[in-house]
Backbone bond lengths (Angstrom), bond angles and torsions (degrees), N, CA, C in turn:
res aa  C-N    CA-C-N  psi(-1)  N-CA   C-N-CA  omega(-1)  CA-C   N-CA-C  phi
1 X - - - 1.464 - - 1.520 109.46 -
2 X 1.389 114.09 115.25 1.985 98.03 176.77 1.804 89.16 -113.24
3 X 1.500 69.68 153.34 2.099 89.96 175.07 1.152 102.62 -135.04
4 X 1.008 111.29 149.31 1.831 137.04 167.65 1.418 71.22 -65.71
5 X 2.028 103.08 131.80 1.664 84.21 134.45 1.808 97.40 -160.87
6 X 1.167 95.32 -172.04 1.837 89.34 -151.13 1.907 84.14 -104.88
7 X 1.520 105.03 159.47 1.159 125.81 178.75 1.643 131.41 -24.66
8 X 1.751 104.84 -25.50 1.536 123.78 172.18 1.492 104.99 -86.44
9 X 1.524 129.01 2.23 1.120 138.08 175.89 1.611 113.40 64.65
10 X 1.392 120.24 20.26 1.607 141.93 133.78 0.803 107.47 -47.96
11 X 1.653 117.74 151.48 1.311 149.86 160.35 1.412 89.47 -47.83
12 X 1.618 118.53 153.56 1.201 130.93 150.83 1.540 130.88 -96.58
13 X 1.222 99.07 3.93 1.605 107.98 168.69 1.939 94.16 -171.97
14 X 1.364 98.13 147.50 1.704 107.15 172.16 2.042 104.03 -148.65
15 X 1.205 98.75 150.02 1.476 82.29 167.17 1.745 119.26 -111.11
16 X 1.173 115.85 156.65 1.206 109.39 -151.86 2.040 85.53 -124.61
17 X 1.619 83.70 141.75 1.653 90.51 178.45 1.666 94.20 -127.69
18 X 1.569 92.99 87.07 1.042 100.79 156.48 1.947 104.81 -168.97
19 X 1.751 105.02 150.23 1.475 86.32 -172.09 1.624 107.88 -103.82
20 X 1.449 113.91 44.77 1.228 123.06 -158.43 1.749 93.88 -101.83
21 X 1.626 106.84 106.80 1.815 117.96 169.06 1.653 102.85 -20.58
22 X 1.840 102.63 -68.95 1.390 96.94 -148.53 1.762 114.29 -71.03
23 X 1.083 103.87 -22.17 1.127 87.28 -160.53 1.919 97.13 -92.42
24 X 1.305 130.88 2.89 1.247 135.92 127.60 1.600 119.79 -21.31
25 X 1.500 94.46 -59.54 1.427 106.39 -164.66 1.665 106.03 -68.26
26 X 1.196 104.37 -55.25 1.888 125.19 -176.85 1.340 103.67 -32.61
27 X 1.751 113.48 -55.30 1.617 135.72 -179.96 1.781 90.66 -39.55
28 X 1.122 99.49 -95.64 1.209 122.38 -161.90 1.675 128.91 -41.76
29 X 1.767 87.98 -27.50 1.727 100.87 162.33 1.527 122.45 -64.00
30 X 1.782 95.77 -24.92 1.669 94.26 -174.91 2.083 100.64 -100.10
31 X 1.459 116.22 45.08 0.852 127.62 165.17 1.856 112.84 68.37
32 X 1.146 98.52 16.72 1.981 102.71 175.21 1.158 114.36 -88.52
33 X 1.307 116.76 125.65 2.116 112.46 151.84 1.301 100.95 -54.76
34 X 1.912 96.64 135.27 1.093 100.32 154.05 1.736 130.24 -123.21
35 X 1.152 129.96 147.97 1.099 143.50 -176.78 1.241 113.05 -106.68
36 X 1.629 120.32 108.29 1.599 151.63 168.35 1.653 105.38 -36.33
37 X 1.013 141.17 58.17 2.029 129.33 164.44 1.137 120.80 -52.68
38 X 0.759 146.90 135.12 1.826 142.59 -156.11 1.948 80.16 -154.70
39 X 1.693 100.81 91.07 1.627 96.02 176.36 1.521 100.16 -113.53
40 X 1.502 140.48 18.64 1.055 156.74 -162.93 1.755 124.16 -156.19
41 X 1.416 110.39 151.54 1.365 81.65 167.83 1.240 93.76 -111.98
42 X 1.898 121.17 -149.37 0.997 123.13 179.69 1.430 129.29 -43.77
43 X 1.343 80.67 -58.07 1.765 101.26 -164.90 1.808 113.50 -86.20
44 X 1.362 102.48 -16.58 1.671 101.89 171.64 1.909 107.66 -79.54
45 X 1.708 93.68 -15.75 1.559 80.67 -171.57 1.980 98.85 -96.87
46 X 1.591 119.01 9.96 1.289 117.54 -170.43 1.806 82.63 -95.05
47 X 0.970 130.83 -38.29 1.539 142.65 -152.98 1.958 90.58 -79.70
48 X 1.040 114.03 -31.72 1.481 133.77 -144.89 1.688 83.82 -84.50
49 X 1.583 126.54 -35.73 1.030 138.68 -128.97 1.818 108.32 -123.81
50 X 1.461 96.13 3.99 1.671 106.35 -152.69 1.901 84.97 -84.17
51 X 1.325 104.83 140.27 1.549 129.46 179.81 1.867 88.55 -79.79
52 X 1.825 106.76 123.77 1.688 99.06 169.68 1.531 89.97 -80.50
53 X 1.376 109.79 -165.49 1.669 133.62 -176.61 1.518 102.83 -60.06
54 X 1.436 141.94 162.18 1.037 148.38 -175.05 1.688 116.40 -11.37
55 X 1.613 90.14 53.13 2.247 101.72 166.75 1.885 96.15 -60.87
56 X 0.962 118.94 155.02 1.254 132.65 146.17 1.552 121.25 -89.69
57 X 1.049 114.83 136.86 1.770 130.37 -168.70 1.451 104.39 -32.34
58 X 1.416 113.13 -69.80 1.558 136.90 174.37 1.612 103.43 -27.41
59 X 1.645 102.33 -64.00 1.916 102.01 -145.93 1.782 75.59 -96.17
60 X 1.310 144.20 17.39 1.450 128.69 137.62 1.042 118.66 -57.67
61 X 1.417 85.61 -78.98 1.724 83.14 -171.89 1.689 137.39 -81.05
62 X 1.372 115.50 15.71 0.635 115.75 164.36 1.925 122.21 -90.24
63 X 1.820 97.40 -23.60 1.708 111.03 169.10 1.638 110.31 -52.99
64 X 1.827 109.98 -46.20 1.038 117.06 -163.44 1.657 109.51 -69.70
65 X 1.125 100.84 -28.58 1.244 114.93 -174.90 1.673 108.24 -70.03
66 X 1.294 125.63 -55.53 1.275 128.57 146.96 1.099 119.05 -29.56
67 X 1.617 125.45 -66.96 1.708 96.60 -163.74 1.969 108.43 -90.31
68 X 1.297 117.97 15.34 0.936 101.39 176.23 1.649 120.82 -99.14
69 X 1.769 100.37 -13.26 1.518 113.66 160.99 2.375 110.56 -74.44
70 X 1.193 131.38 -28.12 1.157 140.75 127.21 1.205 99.35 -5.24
71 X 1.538 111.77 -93.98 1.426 118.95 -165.53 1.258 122.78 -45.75
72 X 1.511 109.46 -48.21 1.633 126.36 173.08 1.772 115.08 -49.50
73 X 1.303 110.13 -40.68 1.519 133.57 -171.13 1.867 80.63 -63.78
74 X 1.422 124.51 -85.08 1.289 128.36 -130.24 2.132 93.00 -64.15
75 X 1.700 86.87 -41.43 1.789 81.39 176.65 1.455 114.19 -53.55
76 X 1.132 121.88 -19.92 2.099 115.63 -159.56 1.716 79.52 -97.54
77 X 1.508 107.22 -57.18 1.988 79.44 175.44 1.826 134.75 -55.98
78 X 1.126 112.29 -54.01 1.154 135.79 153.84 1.960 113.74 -5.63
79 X 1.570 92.75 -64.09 1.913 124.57 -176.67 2.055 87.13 -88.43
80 X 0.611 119.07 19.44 1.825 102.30 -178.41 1.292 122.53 38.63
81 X 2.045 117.30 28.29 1.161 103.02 -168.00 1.345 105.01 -100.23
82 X 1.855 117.59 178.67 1.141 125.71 -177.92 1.550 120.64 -126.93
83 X 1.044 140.85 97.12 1.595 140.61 168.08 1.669 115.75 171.19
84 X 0.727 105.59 -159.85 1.787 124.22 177.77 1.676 114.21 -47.93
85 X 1.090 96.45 145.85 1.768 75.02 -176.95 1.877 80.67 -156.82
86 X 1.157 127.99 137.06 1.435 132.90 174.98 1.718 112.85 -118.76
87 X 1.130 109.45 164.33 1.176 104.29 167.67 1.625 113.84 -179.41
88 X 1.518 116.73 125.18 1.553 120.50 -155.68 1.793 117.73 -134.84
89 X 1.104 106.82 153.67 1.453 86.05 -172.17 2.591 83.20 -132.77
90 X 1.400 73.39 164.97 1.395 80.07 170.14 1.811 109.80 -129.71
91 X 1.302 113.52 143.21 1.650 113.44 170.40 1.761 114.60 -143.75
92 X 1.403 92.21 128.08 2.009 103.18 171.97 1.465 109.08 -66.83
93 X 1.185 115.68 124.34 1.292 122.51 -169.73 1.859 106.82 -109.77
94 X 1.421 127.69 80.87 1.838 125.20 -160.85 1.413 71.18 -89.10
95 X 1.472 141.52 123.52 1.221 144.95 74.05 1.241 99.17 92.85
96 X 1.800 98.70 48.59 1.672 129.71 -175.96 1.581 136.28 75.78
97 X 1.676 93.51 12.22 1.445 122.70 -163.96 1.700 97.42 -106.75
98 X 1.480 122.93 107.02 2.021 106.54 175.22 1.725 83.66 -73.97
99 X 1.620 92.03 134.00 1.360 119.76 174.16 2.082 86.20 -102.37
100 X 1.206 110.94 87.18 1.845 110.99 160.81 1.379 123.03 -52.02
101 X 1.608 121.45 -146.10 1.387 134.93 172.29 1.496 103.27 -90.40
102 X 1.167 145.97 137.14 1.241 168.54 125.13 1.988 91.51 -16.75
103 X 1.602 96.87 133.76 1.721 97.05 169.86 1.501 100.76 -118.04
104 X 1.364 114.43 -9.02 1.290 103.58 -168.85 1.836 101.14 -145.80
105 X 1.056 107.41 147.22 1.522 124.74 167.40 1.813 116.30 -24.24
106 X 1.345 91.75 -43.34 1.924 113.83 -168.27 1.562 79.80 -80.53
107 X 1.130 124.53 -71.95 1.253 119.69 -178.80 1.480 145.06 -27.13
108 X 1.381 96.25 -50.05 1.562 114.61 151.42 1.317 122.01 -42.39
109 X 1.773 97.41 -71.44 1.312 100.14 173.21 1.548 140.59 -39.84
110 X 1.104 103.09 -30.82 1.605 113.58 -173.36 2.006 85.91 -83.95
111 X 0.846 105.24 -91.54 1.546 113.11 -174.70 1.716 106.08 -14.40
112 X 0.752 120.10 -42.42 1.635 118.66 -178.78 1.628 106.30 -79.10
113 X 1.657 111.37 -37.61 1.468 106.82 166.57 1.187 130.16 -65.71
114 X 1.553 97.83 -20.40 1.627 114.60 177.50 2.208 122.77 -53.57
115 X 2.044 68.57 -40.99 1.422 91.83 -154.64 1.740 117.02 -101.14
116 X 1.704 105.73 8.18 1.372 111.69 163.41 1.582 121.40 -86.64
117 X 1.296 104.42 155.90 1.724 116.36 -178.53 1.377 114.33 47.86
118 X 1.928 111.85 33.13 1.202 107.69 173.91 1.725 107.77 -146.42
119 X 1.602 116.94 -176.78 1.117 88.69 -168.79 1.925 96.73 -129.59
120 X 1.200 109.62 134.44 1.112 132.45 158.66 2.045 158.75 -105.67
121 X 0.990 98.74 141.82 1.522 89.19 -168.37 1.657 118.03 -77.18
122 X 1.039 117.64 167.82 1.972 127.12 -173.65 1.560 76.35 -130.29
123 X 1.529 121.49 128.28 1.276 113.71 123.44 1.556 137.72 -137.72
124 X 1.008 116.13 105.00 1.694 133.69 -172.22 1.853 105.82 -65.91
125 X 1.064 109.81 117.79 1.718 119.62 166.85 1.448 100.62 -111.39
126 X 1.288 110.67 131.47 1.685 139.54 -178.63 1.025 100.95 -114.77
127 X 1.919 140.81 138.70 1.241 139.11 141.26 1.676 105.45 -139.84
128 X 1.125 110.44 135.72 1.541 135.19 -164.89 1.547 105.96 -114.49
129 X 1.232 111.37 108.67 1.481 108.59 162.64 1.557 115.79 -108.66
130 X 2.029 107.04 156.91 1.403 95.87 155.15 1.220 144.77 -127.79
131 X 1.087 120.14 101.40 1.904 132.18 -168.83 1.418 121.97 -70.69
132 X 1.184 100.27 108.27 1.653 123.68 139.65 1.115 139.29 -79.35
133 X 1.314 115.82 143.80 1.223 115.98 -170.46 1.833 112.98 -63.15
134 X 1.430 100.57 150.87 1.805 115.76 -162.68 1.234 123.41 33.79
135 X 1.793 122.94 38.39 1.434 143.17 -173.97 1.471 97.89 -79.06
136 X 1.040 123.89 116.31 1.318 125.14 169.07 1.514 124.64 -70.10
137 X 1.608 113.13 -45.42 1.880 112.59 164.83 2.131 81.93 -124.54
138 X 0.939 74.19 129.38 1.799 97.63 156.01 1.126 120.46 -110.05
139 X 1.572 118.87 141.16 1.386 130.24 -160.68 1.824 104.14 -71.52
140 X 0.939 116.38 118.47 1.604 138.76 -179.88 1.303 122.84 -127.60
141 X 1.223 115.92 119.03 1.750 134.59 -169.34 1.922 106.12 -122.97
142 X 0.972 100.17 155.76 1.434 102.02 -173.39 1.552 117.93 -160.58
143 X 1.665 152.30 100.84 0.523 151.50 -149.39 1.443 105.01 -146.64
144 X 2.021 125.42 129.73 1.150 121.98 163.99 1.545 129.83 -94.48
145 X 1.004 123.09 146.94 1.499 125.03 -166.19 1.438 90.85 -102.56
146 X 1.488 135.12 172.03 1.773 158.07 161.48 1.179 120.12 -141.29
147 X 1.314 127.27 129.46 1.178 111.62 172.04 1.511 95.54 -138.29
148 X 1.379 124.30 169.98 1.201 127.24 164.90 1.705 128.08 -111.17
149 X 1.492 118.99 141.22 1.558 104.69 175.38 1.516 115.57 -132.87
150 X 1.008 128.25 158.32 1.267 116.48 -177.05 1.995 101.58 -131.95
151 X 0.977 103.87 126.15 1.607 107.94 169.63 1.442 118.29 -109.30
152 X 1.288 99.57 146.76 1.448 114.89 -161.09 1.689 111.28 -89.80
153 X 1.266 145.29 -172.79 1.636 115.32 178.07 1.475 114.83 -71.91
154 X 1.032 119.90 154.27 1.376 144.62 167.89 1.604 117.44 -84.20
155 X 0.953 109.58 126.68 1.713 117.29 -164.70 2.182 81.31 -81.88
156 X 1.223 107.13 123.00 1.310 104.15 162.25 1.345 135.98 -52.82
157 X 1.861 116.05 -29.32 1.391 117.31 157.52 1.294 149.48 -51.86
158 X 2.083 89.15 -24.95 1.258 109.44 -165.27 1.810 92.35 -89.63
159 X 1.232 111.54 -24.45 2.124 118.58 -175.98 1.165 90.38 -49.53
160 X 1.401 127.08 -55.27 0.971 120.70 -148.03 1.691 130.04 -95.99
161 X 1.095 89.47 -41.54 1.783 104.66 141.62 1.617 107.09 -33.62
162 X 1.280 114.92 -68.91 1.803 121.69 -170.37 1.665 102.13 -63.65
163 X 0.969 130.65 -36.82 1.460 132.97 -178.15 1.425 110.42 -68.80
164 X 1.586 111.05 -44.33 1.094 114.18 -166.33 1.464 112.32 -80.55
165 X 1.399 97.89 -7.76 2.063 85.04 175.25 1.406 96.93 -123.38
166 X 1.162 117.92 46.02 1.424 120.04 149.38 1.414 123.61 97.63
167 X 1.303 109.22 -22.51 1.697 128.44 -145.81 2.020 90.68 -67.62
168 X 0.843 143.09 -5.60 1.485 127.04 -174.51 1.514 115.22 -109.63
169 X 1.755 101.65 -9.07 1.763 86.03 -162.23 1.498 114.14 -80.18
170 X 1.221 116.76 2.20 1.649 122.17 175.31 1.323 118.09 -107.63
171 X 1.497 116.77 12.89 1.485 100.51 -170.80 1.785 83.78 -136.59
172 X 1.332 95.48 171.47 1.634 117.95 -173.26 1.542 106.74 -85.56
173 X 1.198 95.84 140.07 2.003 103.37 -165.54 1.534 119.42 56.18
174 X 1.756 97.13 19.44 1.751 84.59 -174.48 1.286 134.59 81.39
175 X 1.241 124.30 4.41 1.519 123.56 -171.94 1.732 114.57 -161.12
176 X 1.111 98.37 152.95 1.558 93.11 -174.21 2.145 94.18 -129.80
177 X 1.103 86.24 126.07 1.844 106.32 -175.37 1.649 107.67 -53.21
178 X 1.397 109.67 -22.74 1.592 109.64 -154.45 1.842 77.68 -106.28
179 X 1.334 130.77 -10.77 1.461 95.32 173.04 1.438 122.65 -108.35
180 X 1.681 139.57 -141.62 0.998 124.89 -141.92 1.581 90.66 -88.99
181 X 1.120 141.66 -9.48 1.821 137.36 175.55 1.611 101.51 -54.14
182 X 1.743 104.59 -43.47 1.995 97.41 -175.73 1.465 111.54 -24.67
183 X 1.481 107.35 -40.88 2.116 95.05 -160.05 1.204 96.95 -69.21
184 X 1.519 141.72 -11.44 1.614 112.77 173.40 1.402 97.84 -107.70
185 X 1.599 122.24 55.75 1.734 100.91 155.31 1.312 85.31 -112.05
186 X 1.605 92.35 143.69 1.546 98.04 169.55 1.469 128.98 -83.17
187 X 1.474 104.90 -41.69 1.857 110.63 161.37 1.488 97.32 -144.32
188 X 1.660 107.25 167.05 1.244 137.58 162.46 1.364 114.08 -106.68
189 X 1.249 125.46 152.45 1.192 127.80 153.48 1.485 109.48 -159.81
190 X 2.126 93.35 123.38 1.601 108.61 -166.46 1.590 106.14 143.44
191 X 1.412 99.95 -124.75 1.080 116.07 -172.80 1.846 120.52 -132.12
192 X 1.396 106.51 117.83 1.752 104.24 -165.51 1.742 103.21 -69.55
193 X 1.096 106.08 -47.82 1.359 131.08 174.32 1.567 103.85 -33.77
194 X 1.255 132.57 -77.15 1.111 153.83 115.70 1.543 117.27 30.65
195 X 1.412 101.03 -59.10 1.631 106.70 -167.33 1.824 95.77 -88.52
196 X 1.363 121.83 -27.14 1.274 128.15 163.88 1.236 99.27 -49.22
197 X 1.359 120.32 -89.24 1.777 119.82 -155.11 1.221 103.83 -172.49
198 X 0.980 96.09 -14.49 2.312 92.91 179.02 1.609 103.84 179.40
199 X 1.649 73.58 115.10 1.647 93.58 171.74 1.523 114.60 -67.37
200 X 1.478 107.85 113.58 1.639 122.17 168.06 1.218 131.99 -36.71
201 X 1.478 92.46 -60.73 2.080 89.66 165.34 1.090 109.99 -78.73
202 X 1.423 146.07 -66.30 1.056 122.59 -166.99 1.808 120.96 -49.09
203 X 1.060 110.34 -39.51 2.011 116.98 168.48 1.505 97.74 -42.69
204 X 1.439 117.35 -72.15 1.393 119.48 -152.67 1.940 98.94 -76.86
205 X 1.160 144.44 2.62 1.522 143.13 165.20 1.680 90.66 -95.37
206 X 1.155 111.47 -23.36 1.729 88.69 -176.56 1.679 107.84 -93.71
207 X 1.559 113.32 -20.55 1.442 78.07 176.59 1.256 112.47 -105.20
208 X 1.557 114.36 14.16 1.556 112.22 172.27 1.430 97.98 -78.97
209 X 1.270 142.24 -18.78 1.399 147.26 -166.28 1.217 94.23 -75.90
210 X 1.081 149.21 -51.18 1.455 161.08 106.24 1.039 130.83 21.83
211 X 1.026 93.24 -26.43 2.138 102.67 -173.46 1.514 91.25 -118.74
212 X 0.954 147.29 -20.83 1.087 145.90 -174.64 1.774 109.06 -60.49
């Protein structure tokens, strides 16, 4: 297998099937092109995403995480393309409960009430495959990251303020760490990267594992 790959011994470009900003951004901070996969649409990837009867947090998201790299695989064959292809999911884990995306305002709300002055888990599963053209199994790795956070109380004005301009309905448990909610976590422990959408080290040891 040869790869372009840049001086950190990364891929120099991968495409990523996922339509998630940050973890766009994460890619690209550690110096990768990235390439947009759109192997789903909305609603096959909401269906893609459905919790069965008593899943545990872990073997969720790590399933989801599986079949949505699947999906990614059949699109890069499908398109005749060739290279890296990632694909990751993130889930709030309250105390064995997946806390998902919020569909509604009320929804939010509760989930953020859920999730003050207590402490909870992030866990993000990453798996990276690499496709060639008419590859029958392509090499695929997959590894979940955890981290823990704990938030301190939440001024109720400010919930609602944050609800009300939108900021929760795309992310898991409602909240995203990197925006203005960070000032009430009180600690982390793990990975920040991670609690975004994709843990950095662990991404970049898996696809150097890969290149090896």
């Amino acid at each position: 297998m040869q790869v372009d790959t840049l001086p950190s011994g990364l891929p120099k470009s991968i495409w990523l099937a996922s339509r998630s900003p940050r973890r766009r951004e994460l890619l690209e901070q550690l110096g990768i092109q990235v390439q947009l996969l759109i192997a789903q649409t909305p609603e096959d990837a909401e269906a893609l995403e459905a919790l069965r009867p008593g899943e545990a947090p872990l073997d969720y998201v790590a399933r989801v995480t599986r079949l949505k790299l699947d999906q990614g695989i059949s699109a890069m064959q499908q398109q005749n393309l060739t290279g890296w292809v990632l694909t990751a999911d993130t889930t709030v884990d309250l105390h064995g409960e997946v806390l998902g995306k919020p569909e509604t305002p009320l929804q939010a709300m509760q989930m953020l009430n859920r999730l003050q002055s207590t402490l909870h888990r992030v866990h993000t599963s990453v798996a990276v495959a690499f496709v060639q053209h008419k590859q029958v199994s392509p090499l695929i790795r997959q590894t979940t990251q955890t981290s823990e956070v704990e938030f301190d109380h939440i001024p109720e004005e400010f919930t609602k303020a944050y609800v009300a301009a939108g900021t929760p309905f795309d992310k898991a448990g409602g909240y995203g760490i990197q925006s203005e909610i960070g000032q009430f976590v009180r600690r982390i422990s793990g990975s920040y990267s991670g609690i975004m959408g994709l843990p950095v080290y662990e991404t970049s040891m898996l696809l150097r594992d890969n290149n090896r």
